[in-house]
TORZALUM-380523 format. One record per residue (C-alpha): residue in one letter; y negated, z negated, x negated. Coordinates in pm, whole numbers, plus 50000, padded with zeros to 5 digits. Layout:
! TORZALUM-380523
AYZX
...
END
This chain:
! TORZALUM-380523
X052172666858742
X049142688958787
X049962692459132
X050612660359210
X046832654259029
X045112672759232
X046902661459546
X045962627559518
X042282638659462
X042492651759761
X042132631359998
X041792639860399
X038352624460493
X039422599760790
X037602613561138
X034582593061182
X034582572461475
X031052581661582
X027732599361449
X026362585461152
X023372575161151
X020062598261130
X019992593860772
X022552579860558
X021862549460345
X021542560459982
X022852521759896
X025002497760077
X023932461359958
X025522430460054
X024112396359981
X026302366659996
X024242333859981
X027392307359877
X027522280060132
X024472289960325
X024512275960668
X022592292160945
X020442257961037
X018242264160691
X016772296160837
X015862275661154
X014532243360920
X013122258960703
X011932295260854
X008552281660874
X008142278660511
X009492310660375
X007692344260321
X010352363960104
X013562381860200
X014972347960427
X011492360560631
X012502391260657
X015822387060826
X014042363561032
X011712393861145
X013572425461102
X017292419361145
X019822417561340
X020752381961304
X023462365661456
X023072326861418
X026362317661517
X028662334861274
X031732323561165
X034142321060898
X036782313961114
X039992305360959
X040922275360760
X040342268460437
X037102278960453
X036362277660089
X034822306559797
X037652329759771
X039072330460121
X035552333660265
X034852362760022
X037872381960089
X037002385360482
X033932401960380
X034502435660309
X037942434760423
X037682431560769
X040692407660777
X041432372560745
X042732352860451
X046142351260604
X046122392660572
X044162392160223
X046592368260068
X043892348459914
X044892310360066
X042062288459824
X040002289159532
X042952278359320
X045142305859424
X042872330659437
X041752353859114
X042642332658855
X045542352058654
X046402343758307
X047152384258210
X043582390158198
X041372370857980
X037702371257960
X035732405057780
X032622404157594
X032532374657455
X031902346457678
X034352319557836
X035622311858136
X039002316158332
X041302347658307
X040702367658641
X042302395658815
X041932402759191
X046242406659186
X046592383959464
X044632402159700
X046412424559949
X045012456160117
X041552477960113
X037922468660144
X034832490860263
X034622501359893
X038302524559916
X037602533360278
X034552547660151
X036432560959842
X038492579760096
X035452600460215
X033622602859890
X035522599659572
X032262596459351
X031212566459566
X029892541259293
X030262498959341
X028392472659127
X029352438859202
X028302407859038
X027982371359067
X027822338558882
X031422331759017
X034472353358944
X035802348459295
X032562361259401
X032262392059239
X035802404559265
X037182394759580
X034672417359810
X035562446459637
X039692441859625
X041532454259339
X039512490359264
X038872486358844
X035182492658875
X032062476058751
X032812441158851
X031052414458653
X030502376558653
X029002345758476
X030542339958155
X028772308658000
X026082323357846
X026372359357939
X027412384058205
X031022397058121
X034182410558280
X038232408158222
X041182429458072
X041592438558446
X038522459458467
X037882471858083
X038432460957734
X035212455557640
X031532457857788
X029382485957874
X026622493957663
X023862484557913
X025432453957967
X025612443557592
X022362449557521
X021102427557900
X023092401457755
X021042402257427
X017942399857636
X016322361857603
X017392356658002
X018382319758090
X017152309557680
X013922312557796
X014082282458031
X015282256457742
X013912224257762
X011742229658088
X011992212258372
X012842217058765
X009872201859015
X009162208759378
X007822247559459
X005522227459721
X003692199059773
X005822167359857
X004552169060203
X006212203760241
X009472182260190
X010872163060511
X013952151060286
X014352119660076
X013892126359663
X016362098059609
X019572094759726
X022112068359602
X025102094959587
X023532120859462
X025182131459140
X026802103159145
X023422080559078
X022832102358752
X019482124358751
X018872124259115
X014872125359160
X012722154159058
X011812164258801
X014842176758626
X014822183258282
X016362213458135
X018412207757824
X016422220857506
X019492225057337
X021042263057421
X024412249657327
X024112227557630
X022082245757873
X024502277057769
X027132257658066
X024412241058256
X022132269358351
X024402270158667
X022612240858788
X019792246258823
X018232273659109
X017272297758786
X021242312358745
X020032331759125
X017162349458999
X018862357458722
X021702364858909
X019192390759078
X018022404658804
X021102412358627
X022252435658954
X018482450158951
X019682463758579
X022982472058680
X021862495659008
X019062512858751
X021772515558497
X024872529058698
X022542551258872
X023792534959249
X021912549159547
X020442582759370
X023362604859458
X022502633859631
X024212629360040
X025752600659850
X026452559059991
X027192536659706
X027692498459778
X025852471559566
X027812432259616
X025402407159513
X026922368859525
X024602339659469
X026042309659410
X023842283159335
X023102273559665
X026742258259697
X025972240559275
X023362223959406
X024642213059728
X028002202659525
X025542178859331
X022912162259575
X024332172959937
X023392199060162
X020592181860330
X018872171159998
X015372177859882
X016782199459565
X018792224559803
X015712230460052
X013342234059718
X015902258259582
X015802281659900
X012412280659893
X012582298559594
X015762319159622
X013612332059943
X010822342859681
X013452361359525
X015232381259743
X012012396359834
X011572404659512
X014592420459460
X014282442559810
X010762450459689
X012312462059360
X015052482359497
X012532499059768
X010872507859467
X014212524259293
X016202540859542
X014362571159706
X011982564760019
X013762534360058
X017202540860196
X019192509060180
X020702493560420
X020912451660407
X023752427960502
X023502388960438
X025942362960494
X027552334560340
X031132326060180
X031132291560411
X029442268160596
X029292227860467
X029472195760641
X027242165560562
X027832144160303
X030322117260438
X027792088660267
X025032104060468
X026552105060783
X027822070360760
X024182057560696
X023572075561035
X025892053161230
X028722081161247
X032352077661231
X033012094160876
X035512097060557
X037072110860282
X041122117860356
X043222125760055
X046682140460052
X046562134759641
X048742102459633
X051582115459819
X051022155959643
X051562133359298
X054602114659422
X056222147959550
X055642165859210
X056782134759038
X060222136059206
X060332172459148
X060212168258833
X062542137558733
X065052156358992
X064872194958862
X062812195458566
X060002213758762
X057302205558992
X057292238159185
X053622242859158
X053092218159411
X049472209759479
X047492202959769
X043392211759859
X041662210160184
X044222199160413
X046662222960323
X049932207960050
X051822238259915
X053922254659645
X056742277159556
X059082268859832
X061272298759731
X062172281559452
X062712254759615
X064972269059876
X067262283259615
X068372250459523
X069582235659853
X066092215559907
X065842209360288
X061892221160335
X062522218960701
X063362178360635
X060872174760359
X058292192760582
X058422168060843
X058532136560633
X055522145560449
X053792155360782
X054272122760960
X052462103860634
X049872126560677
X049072117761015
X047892080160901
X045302090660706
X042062083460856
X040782108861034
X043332136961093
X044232146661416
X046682173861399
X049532186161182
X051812214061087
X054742219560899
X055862255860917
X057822251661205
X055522232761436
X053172259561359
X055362288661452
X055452270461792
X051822259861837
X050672279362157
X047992302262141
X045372278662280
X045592254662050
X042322264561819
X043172244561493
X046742264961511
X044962296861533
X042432289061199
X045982279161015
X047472311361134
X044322331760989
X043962310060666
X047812310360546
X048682339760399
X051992349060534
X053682353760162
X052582318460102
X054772290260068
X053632256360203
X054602224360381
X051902207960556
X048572217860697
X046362191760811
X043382190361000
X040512164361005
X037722152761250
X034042165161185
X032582139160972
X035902139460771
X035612156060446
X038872163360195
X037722143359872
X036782167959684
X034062187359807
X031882186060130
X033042218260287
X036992235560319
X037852218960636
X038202233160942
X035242215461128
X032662241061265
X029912230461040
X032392244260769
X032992276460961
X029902289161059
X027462310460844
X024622335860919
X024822372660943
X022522398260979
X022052433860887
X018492448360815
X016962482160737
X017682517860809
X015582518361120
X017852487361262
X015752472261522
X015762433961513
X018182411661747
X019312380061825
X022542384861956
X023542350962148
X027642350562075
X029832342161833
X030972369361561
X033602370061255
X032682374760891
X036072397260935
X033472418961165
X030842429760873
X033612456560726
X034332474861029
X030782472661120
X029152484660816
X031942514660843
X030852526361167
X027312526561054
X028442548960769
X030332572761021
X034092560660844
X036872538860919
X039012515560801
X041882532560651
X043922503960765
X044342478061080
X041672448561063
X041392422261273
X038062421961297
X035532445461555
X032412464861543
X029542447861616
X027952467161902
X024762456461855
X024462470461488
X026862502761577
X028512507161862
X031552520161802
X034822506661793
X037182510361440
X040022533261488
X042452512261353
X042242477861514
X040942451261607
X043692427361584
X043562403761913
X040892379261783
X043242348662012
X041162316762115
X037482315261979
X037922282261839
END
């Protein structure tokens, strides 16, 4: 047993597939902005003077990335990001199916979902840099489970999240919390904004965009200012909406990194995962072209400086290197685009999902876990199949209904997208965003303008795909590379730059213009750029 110990301690450092750089990074940090589109650095670039400034200075920034798969949603966008490979290898299909697992309930005392990263299939720049440095530390943390777990894969590390009220954990990770973390959580943090209010950073002539909106929050609370609950049993689950749960979001991995100790190693990388997720909240509740999400980046910009001035500060002359990107794109609010003059709705598969489950359930006594989000109606079909049901038959019946809702243009059942050549482009981001051990029936896609009823983003429309990335520090001279590139790219790029590879095949490829090298193991043929 000793021997087999020691063995798998030892692990063969994979050949690097070029030079490191001069200096190693002490810190790897990535910053994940939720459902930041690339247009608010070009809107809005003007007006910031914090870390958004900064990538608009000093990084390499490529406007026109992408996530580009379907169901382009929290959990599928954040598994592509360290991963270097697309929902369809990382098994994570939607925010539904993603890390929510009963087995593992919530430690330290706040509520929320169970959460385990179970689901998730394969490695992540965290165990390919495991496999060169076994002490190689990780913090990741975020106001969303999904968000703090899914980057990192299934390594039991320090992986934290937003637990109403406090930052905790699950049974996955540790049975109860950390010491420094206990006493952070005792710290006054979001109490200290009870009954306060939320009004514009600027003057209303900074602001191009309307204060009142009709469908904002559904006509509830929709012009500035907005009042904070006094009352810390309420504001204890509404902190979240309001831009405050960022900078505290910031704060809390400030603590963490001083805590754990990450970037001080001696010839050591550690990797910091910082989601912020209230970019996407506040979209959620007044659109992403409202007055409250530009006032929020305006101050999520403030921060991020802050937080790059603080960790210049902390790790030794400065040695971190910076990625920033985002979990998804969004498209404009169907209302909004409608009082532009432009062909726009909300398609639901819901009716015929409850119909489906319905005669599941008179006819076997189970629905299957049927359910249907973004386009995309699945369940168990192995169950399904061991009964004698006729999926290819069912398949097609429920496809054709789908095609008469208002705005789709193509579907596939299983079959038809088996056969799909490889230039059709909505085939190829159903092939990427369906995990191959998942069981489905239909998966439909919409025109832009189209939105699936219950969000504004998910879809497969570009506005929903595309997202900013850029890498920063290091002695990385700024770029503007004109071309399209793949969140599924950031893994294998930040590998290069650390002089490792992926211990596995990825389908995404080394950005030249941040390292040029090419990972040893892959790319995957990328197929038609949709």
């Amino acid at each position: 047993m000793l021997s087999l110990a020691l063995a798998l301690l030892q692990v063969t450092p994979p050949r690097p597939v070029a030079p490191a750089p001069r200096e190693a990074p002490a810190l790897v940090v990535l910053l994940v902005v939720d459902q930041m589109r690339p247009d608010y650095l070009t809107r809005f670039g003007h007006q910031f003077t914090g870390g958004f400034r900064r990538i608009l200075d000093s990084a390499v920034y490529y406007e026109d990335g992408r996530q580009d798969h379907a169901m382009t949603e929290t959990a599928p966008g954040h598994s592509t990001l360290l991963s270097g490979r697309y929902p369809s290898n990382t098994g994570i299909v939607s925010n539904d199916w993603g890390v929510n697992d009963a087995a593992y309930p919530i430690v330290g005392g706040g509520t929320g979902a169970a959460a385990s990263p179970l689901r998730f299939q394969g490695t992540t720049l965290y165990d390919w840099m495991l496999a060169k440095d076994p002490a190689t530390r990780v913090l990741s943390i975020s106001r969303k489970d999904r968000g703090a777990i899914l980057p990192v894969g299934r390594a039991r590390r320090d992986i934290y999240w937003w637990t109403n009220g406090r930052w905790g954990t699950s049974r996955y990770y540790r049975d109860s919390l950390p010491s420094w973390l206990q006493s952070y959580n005792a710290r006054p943090g979001w109490r200290e904004f009870l009954g306060g209010s939320w009004t514009p950073l600027l003057p209303d002539s900074a602001y191009a965009e309307k204060d009142s909106v009709g469908w904002e929050r559904g006509g509830v609370d929709v012009t500035f200012p907005h009042r904070i609950p006094a009352d810390s049993t309420v504001l204890n689950f509404r902190i979240i909406y309001f831009p405050w749960m960022d900078s505290l979001t910031l704060d809390a991995a400030l603590e963490g990194t001083r805590q754990l100790g990450l970037g001080r190693r001696d010839g050591g990388t550690d990797l910091l995962v910082v989601s912020l997720s209230t970019t996407d909240r506040v979209a959620h509740d007044f659109s992403p072209d409202s007055k409250e999400v530009h006032d929020h980046l305006l101050r999520l910009d403030g921060w991020l400086g802050w937080f790059q001035d603080s960790l210049a500060r902390l790790i030794p002359e400065g040695r971190v290197l910076y990625t920033l990107t985002s979990d998804h794109g969004a498209q404009d609010w169907t209302e909004a685009s409608v009082e532009r003059g432009k062909e726009a709705g909300r398609p639901t598969m819901q009716p015929m999902t409850v119909r489906l489950r319905n005669a599941m359930l008179a006819r076997w006594g189970t629905n299957f876990s049927i359910f249907q989000e973004d386009g995309l109606l699945y369940g168990d079909t192995a169950a399904m199949r061991s009964r004698g049901i006729d999926l290819v038959r069912l398949s097609d019946s429920l496809a054709r209904e789908a095609r008469t809702l208002p705005g789709v243009y193509r579907v596939y059942t299983p079959r038809t997208l088996t056969r799909a050549p490889a230039t059709d482009p909505q085939a190829t981001l159903w092939r990427r965003g369906i995990p191959r051990t998942q069981g489905w029936f239909i998966a439909a896609s919409a025109h832009d303008g189209y939105v699936w009823e219950r969000t504004d983003h998910g879809s497969t429309a570009l506005a929903d795909q595309r997202v900013p990335i850029a890498f920063w520090g290091m002695g990385l001279r700024p770029a503007r590379p004109r071309r399209f590139v793949s969140t599924t790219d950031i893994g294998p790029t930040l590998a290069a730059l650390l002089g490792i590879r992926p211990t596995e095949r990825v389908d995404g490829q080394v950005l030249t213009e941040v390292a040029p090298a090419t990972p040893r193991h892959g790319p995957l043929p990328r197929g038609l750029q949709p």
